[in-house]
C-alpha positions, -999 to 999 in steps of 0.1 A, spaced: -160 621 17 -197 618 15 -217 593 34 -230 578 0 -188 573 -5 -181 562 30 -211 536 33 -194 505 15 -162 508 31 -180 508 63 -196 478 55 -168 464 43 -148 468 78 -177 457 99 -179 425 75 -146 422 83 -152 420 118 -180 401 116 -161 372 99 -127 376 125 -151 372 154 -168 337 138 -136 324 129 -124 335 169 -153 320 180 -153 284 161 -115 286 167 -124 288 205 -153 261 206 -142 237 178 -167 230 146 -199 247 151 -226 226 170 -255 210 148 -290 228 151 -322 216 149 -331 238 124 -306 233 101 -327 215 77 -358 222 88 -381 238 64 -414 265 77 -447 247 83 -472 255 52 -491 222 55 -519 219 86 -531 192 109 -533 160 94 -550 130 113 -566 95 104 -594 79 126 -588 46 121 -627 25 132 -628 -11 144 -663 -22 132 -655 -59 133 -686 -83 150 -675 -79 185 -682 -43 184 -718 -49 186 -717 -55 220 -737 -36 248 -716 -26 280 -710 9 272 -738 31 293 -757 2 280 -754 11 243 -735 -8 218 -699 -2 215 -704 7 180 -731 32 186 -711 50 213 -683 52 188 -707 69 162 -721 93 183 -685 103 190 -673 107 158 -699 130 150 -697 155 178 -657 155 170 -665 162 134 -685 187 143 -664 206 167 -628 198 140 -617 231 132 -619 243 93 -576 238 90 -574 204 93 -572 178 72 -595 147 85 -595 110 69 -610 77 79 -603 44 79 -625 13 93 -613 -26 97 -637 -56 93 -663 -33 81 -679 -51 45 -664 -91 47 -693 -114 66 -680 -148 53 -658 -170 75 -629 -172 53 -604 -159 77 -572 -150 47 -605 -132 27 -614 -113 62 -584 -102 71 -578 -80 42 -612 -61 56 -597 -20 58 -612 2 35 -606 45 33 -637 56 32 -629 89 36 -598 103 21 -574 128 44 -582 160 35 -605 195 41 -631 185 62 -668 177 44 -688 174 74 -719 161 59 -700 129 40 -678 124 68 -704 115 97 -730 102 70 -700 72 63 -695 66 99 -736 66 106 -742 37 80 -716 14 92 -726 -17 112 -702 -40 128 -688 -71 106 -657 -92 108 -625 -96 115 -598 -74 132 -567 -70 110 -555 -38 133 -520 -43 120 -525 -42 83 -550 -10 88 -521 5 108 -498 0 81 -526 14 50 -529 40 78 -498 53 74 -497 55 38 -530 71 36 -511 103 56 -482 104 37 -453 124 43 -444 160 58 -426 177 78 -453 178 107 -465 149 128 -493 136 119 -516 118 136 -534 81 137 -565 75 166 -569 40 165 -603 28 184 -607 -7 187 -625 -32 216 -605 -64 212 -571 -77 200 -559 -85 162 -571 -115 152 -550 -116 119 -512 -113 128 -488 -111 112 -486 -82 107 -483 -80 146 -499 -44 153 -471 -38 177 -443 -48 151 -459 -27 124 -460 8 152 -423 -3 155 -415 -5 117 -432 29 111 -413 44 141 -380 26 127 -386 40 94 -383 79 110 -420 86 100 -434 116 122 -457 95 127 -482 90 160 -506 67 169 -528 70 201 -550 39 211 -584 41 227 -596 12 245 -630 3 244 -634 -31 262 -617 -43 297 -595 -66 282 -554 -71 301 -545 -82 266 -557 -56 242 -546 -31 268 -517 -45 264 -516 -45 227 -527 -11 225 -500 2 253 -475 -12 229 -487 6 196 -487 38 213 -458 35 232 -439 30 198 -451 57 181 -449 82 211 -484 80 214 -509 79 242 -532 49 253 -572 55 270 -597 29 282 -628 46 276 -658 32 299 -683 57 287 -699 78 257 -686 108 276 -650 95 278 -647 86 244 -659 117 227 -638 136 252 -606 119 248 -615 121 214 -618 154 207 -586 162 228 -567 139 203 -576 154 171 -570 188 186 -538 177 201 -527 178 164 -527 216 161 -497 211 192 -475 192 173 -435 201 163 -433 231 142 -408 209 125 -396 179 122 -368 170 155 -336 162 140 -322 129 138 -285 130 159 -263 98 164 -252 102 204 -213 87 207 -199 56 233 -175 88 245 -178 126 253 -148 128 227 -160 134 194 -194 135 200 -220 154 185 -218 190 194 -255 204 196 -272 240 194 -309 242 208 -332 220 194 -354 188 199 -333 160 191 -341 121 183 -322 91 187 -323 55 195 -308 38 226 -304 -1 232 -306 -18 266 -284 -6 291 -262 15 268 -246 51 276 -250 78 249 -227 109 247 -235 148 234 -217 179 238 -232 216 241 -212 248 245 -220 268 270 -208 304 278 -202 319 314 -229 339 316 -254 312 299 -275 279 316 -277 252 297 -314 232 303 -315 200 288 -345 169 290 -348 135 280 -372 105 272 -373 75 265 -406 56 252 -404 18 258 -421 1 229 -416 -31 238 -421 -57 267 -392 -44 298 -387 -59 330 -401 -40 361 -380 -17 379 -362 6 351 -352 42 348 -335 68 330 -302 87 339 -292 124 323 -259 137 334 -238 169 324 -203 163 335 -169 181 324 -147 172 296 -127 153 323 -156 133 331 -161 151 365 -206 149 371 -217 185 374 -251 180 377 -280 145 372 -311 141 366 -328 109 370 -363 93 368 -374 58 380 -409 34 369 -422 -1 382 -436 -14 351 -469 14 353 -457 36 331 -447 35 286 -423 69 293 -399 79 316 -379 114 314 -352 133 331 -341 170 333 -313 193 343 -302 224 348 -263 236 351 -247 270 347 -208 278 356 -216 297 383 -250 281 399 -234 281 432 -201 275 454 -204 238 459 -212 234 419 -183 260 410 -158 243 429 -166 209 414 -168 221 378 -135 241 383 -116 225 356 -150 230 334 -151 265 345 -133 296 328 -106 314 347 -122 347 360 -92 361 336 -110 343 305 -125 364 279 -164 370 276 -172 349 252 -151 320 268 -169 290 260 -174 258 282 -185 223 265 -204 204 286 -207 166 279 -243 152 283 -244 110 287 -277 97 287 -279 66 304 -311 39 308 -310 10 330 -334 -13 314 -337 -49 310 -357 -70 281 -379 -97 286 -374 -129 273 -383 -127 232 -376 -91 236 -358 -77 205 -331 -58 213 -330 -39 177 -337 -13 169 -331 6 197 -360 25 223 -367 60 214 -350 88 228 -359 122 224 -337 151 236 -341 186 240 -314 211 246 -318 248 258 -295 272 261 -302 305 282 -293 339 296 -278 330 335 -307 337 360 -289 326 396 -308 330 425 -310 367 445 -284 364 476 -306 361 510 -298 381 545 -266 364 554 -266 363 593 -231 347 597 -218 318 606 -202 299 639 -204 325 672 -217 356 651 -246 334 645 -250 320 677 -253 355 692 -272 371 673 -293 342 675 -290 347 714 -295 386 712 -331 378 693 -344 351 719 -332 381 750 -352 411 732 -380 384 725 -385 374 762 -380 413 769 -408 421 749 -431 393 761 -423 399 796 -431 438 791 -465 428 772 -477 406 798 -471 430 832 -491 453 812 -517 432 806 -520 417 840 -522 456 857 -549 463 829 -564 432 840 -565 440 881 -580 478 872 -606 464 863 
C-alpha cells in the first residue's frame, strides 16, 4: 500500500489512542478539572478607563504647592492626556461641576460625561477639563454608579480613577455601598481613589471604594504626586487580565469540590469561613497556588489569611499564611508543594503520594482550603462575602540540586576534627616561616 492509502488508517489508530489515553486519564483523576479559560474569549477590545473629576466648591482651595486643588488637578489631567497612548479608550466624568444653587436634592444630581469613553481627541479632552471651575456638591456615589455604565461591559477590566478632596455629601447612594454593588454584580470593574485633602474620613471613604473594587488608594500632597500616580493608573490599564478570572464556588469539604486547571479564579468568602478546591497534580509536577482577599468593608484589627494544601485524608502538606493589624485593604498567601519536595514532606504526604510502582501519569489531587480569620465590626454586613481571588499553577518539578553530603554522627565529627588538625597544621607552618623571614632581616 501507498502512503496516500496508509495515511487515514494511521490516523485512525493514533485517534484511537488518543481517545483510550483521555478516557484512562479522566478515569484515573475523576471529571476533568474546570479551566480558566474555558469560556474565556481572545481580547480584541483595548484599554478602557474613566477619570471621574470632583469639581464641587471645596476644590477651590489652596494647600496644594500653594495652588488650588482644582488647578493642580488640571495640570494633571493634561500631561496624562498627553502622554495616553493612541490604543486606549479615555472618558471623563466630573461631579458638582454646573449646579450653584443651594438646593441640596437639585445638587446632588450634579455628574455630567463630558467626554465620552472612547479614542482619545486630545485637543477636546484637556480643553473640557481647562474650562471647568469648581461648584457644588459631592454626589461621589451616584457618579460611581453613572461611571460604571459609561464603561460598559467586556471581557477586560476596565478602569475608574476617582479624584476627589472631601467626603460625599449626598448619600445614599453610600460611595462605599455602590463599589460593593458593582463588585457584587461581577463587573470587571476597578476603581482607584486619589486623595487630595488630609482628611481620616475621606481617607477612609476612599480606602473603602478601592478596597471593594480591588483597587488602589493615594493621598497626593503635590502636583508632582498627582500627575505621577496618575499617569501610572491609566497605564496600569494596559496590565490588566487578558481575560476575564472565572467565577468558581469553593465547597465546606475537600469532597466534591471544585476540581481546577490553571487559571485565576474569583470567589467570595464570609467571616471566618473555610473554602475547599481540588487540583490534580502529577509526580513529576509542582503545584503553585496564591490567594487574596480584599476587605471592603470596616474589620476588626488583627486579621489574616490562611492557604493550605493537604491530602485527601486531610493530612496539611504544606501552608501559607499572611497576617495585618488594621494598615493594610489586602492580605495574600502562597505555596508551593510537589510529591517529592523533600524527605520530611514525602513522608508526611505518603498516603497523598504514588507508590514508586504507580504509573507516570499517576495523578495526585491535592485539596486546597482557604481559610481567613476575620472579624466584622459592629454594623458590618456580613453579605456578600469579601473577595477572594485565587490563582492556581501547575508546573514541571524543579527540586533543589543535592549539596556535598559530609555525613552524619562520628563520620561528621571527624572529618570535622581532621579539618580543624590540617588547619592548625597549616597555620603553624605559615607562621614559623614568617617569623624566620622576619629575624633575616
Amino acid at each position: 500500500m501507498d502512503v496516500a492509502t496508509l495515511r487515514p488508517v494511521i490516523n485512525k489508530k493514533w485517534s484511537s489512542v488518543v481517545l483510550l489515553g483521555l478516557l484512562t486519564t479522566t478515569t484515573l483523576a475523576g471529571a476533568l478539572p474546570a479551566s480558566a479559560d474555558d469560556t474565556a474569549e481572545p481580547v480584541t477590545e483595548p484599554p478602557r478607563v474613566q477619570l471621574v473629576l470632583d469639581v464641587s466648591g471645596s476644590m477651590r482651595a489652596t494647600d496644594i504647592d500653594g495652588r488650588s486643588r482644582i488647578s493642580v488637578a488640571q495640570q494633571a489631567f493634561g500631561e496624562v492626556v498627553d502622554a495616553l497612548p493612541d490604543e486606549t479608550q479615555l472618558g471623563i466624568r466630573v461631579l458638582g461641576a454646573t449646579y450653584r444653587g443651594e438646593d441640596k436634592q437639585q445638587g446632588c444630581l450634579d455628574t455630567q460625561q463630558i467626554v465620552p469613553v472612547g479614542p482619545v481627541n486630545r485637543e477636546r479632552a484637556k480643553a473640557a477639563v481647562a474650562t471647568l471651575r469648581p461648584t457644588g456638591f459631592t454626589p461621589v456615589g451616584l457618579a460611581l454608579r453613572e461611571a460604571a455604565k459609561d464603561l460598559g461591559g467586556g471581557t477586560t477590566a476596565r478602569r475608574i480613577v476617582l479624584i476627589t478632596d472631601g467626603e460625599d455629601t449626598c448619600a445614599p447612594p453610600d460611595p462605599c455601598q455602590v463599589a460593593r454593588e458593582l463588585a457584587a454584580q461581577g463587573t470587571t470593574l476597578v476603581v482607584d481613589t486619589l486623595g487630595l485633602a488630609p482628611d481620616e474620613k475621606v481617607r477612609r471613604q476612599l480606602l473603602c471604594i478601592a478596597a471593594a473594587t480591588g483597587g488602589t488608594y493615594t493621598a497626593a500632597t503635590s502636583a508632582e504626586d498627582l500627575t505621577g500616580r496618575l499617569k501610572q493608573l491609566v497605564d496600569r490599564a494596559r496590565d490588566t487580565y487578558a481575560t476575564t478570572p472565572a467565577k468558581v464556588a469553593g465547597a465546606d469539604v475537600c469532597q466534591g469540590a471544585p476540581l481546577l486547571a490553571p487559571g485565576v479564579y474569583t470567589d467570595r468568602e464570609t467571616f471566618s469561613e473555610h473554602r475547599w478546591y481540588r487540583v490534580p497534580v502529577r509526580p513529576d509536577q509542582e503545584l503553585r497556588a496564591s490567594v487574596s482577599v480584599a476587605m471592603d468593608r470596616p474589620v476588626n484589627p488583627d486579621y489574616g489569611v490562611l492557604l493550605r494544601a493537604t491530602a485527601s485524608d486531610g493530612r496539611e502538606l504544606v501552608r501559607g499564611v499572611d497576617a495585618g493589624s488594621g494598615r493594610t485593604d489586602l492580605v495574600s498567601a502562597g505555596l508551593r508543594w510537589s510529591a517529592g519536595a523533600d524527605d520530611d514532606e514525602q513522608s508526611r504526604a505518603e498516603d497523598a503520594t504514588p507508590t514508586p510502582t504507580a504509573s507516570a501519569t499517576a495523578v495526585t489531587t491535592v485539596c486546597l482550603v482557604v481559610s481567613n480569620m476575620f472579624s466584622p465590626r459592629a454594623g458590618t454586613e456580613k453579605e456578600p462575602g469579601m473577595p477572594v481571588e485565587l490563582t492556581v499553577d501547575v508546573v514541571a518539578a524543579s527540586p533543589t540540586p543535592d549539596g556535598p553530603d559530609l555525613g552524619r554522627g562520628w563520620v561528621l565529627l571527624l572529618l570535622l576534627t581532621l579539618a580543624g588538625l590540617l588547619t592548625g597544621l597549616v597555620t603553624g607552618l605559615l607562621t614559623r616561616w614568617w617569623v624566620a623571614t622576619w629575624r633575616e632581616k
